[in-house]
Backbone as JSON, one array per atom type, in Angstrom:
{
  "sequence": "XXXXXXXXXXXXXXXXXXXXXXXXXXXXXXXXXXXXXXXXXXXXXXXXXXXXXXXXXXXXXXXXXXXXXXXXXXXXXXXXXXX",
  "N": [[14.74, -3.58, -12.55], [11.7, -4.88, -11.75], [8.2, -4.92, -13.66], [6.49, -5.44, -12.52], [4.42, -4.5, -9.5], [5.17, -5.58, -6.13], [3.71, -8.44, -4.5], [3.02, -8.16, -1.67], [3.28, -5.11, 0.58], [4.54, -2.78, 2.36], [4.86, 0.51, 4.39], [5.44, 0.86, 6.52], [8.69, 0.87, 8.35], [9.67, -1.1, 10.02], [8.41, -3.21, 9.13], [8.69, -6.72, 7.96], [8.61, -6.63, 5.17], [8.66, -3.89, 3.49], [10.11, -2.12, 1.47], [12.35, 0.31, 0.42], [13.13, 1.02, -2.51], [10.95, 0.03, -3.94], [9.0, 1.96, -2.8], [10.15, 4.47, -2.98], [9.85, 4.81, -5.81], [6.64, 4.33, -6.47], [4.01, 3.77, -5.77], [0.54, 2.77, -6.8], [-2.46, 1.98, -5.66], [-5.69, 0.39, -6.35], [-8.76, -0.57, -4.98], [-11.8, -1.88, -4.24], [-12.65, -0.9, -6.6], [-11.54, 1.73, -6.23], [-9.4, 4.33, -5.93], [-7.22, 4.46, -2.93], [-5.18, 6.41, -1.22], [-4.3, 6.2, 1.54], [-3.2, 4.12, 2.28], [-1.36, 2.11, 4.24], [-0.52, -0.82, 3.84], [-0.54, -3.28, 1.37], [-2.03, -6.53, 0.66], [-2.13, -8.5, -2.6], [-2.22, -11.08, -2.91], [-3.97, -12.11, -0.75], [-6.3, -10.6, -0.89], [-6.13, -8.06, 0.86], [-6.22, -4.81, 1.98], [-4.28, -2.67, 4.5], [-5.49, 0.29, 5.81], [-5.23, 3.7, 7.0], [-6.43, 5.1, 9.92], [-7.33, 8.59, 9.93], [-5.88, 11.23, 12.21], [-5.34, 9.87, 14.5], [-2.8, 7.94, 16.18], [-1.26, 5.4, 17.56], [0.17, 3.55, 20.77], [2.93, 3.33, 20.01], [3.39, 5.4, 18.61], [2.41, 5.35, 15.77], [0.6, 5.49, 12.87], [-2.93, 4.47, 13.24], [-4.97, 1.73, 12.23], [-6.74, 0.41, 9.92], [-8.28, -2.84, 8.63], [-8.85, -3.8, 5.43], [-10.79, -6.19, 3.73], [-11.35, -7.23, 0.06], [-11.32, -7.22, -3.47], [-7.97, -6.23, -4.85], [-5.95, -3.96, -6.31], [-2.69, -3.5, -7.75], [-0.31, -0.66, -9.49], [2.53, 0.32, -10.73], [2.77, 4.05, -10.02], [4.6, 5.78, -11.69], [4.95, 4.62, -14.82], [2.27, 4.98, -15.22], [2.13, 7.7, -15.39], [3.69, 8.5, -17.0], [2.82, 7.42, -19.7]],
  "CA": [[13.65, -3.81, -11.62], [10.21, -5.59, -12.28], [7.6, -4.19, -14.09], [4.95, -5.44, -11.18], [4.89, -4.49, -8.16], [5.08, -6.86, -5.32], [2.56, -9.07, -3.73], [2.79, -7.41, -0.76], [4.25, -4.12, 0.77], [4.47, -1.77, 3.2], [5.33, 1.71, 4.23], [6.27, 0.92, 7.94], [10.22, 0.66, 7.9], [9.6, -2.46, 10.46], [7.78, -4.46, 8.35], [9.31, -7.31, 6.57], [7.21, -6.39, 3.89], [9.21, -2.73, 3.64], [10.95, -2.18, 0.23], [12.55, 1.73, -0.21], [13.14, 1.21, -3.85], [9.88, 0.34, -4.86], [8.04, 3.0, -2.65], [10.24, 5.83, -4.31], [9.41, 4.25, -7.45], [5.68, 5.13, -6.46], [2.78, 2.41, -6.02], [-0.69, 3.4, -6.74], [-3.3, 0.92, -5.12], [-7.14, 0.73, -6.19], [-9.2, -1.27, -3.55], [-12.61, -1.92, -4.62], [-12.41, 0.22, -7.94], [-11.48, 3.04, -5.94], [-7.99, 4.13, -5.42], [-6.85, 4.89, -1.94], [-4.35, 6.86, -0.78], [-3.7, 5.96, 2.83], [-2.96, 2.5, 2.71], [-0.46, 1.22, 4.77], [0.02, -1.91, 3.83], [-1.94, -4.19, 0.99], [-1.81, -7.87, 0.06], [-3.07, -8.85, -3.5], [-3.4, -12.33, -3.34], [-4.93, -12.31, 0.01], [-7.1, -9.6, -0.73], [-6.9, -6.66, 1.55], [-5.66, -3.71, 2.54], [-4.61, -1.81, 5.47], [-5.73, 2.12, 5.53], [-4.75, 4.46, 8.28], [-7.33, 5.77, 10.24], [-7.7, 9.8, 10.37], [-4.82, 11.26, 12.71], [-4.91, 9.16, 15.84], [-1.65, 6.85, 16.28], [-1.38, 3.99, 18.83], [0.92, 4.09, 21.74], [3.91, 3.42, 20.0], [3.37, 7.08, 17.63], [2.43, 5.03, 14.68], [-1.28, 5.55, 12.44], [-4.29, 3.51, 13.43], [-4.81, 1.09, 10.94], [-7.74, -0.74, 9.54], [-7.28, -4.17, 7.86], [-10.35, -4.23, 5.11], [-10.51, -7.45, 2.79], [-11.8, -6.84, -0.94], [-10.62, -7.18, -4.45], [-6.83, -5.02, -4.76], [-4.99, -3.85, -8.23], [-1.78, -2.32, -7.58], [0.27, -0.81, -10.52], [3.47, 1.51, -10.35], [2.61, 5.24, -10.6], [5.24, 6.34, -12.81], [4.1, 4.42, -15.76], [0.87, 5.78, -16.13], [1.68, 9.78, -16.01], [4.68, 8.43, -18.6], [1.49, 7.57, -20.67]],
  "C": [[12.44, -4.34, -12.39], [9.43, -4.57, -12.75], [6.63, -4.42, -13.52], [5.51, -5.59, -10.28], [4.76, -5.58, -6.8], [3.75, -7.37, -4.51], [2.23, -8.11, -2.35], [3.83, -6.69, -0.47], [3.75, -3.3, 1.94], [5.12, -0.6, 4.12], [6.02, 1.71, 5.31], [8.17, 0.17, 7.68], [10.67, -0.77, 8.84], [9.2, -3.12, 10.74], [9.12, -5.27, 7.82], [9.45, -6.89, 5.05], [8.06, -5.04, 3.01], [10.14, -2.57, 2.68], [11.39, -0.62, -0.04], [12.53, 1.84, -1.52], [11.93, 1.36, -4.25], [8.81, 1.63, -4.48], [8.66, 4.46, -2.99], [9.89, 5.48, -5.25], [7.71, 4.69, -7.76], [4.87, 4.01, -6.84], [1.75, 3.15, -5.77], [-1.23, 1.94, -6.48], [-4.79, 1.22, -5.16], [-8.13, -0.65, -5.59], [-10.78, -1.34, -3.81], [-12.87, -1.19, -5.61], [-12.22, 1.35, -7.49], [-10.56, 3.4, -5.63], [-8.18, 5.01, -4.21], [-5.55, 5.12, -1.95], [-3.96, 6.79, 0.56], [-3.75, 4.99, 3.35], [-1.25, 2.57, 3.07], [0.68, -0.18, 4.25], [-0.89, -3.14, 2.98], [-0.98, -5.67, 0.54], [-2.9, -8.29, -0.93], [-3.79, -10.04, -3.11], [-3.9, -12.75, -1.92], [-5.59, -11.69, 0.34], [-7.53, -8.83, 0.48], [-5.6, -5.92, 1.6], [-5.33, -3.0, 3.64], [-4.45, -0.48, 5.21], [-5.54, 2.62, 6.95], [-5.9, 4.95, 8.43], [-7.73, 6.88, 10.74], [-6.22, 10.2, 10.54], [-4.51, 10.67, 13.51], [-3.81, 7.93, 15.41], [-2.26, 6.19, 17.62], [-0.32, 4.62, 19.36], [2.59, 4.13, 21.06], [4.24, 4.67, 18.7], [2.86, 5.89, 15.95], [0.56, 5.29, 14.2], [-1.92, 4.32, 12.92], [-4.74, 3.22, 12.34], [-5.94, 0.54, 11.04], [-7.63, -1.65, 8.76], [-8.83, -4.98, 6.86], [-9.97, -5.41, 4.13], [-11.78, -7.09, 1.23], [-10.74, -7.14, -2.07], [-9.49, -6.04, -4.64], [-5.73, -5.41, -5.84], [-4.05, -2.58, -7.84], [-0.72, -2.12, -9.29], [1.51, -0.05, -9.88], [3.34, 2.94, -11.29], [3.14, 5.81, -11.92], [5.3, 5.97, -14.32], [2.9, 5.05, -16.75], [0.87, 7.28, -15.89], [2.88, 9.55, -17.22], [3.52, 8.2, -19.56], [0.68, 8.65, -20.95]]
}
């Protein structure tokens, strides 16, 4: 497997986007120098992110998403606690 993680990804199982390997593998994502944890769904090179919003879902049970645009540096977790 690659040693970077993909341009884009995401957690919903029907996305395109939707990779099981790499999200056991464990992607950390920091989003204006700040890492977030309840992203959804980010795209580097068209800078943004989507973050879930709270607990409320939409009608079809899924999180309420926000879709912010900013500089985004994803690595893979397991790397850096092997360091």
């Amino acid at each position: 497997m690659s040693d970077t993680p993909p341009d884009r990804l995401s957690v919903s199982p029907d996305s395109p986007y939707f990779n099981e390997e790499i999200l056991a593998r464990g992607v950390g994502v920091r989003f204006k120098g700040e890492e977030k944890t309840t992203v959804e769904e980010y795209c580097v090179s068209e800078g943004w992110v989507r973050l879930s919003v709270g607990k409320s879902l939409d009608r079809r049970g899924r999180p309420m998403t926000l879709k912010i645009k900013g500089p985004v540096e994803v690595w893979f977790k397991e790397e850096t606690e092997a360091s």
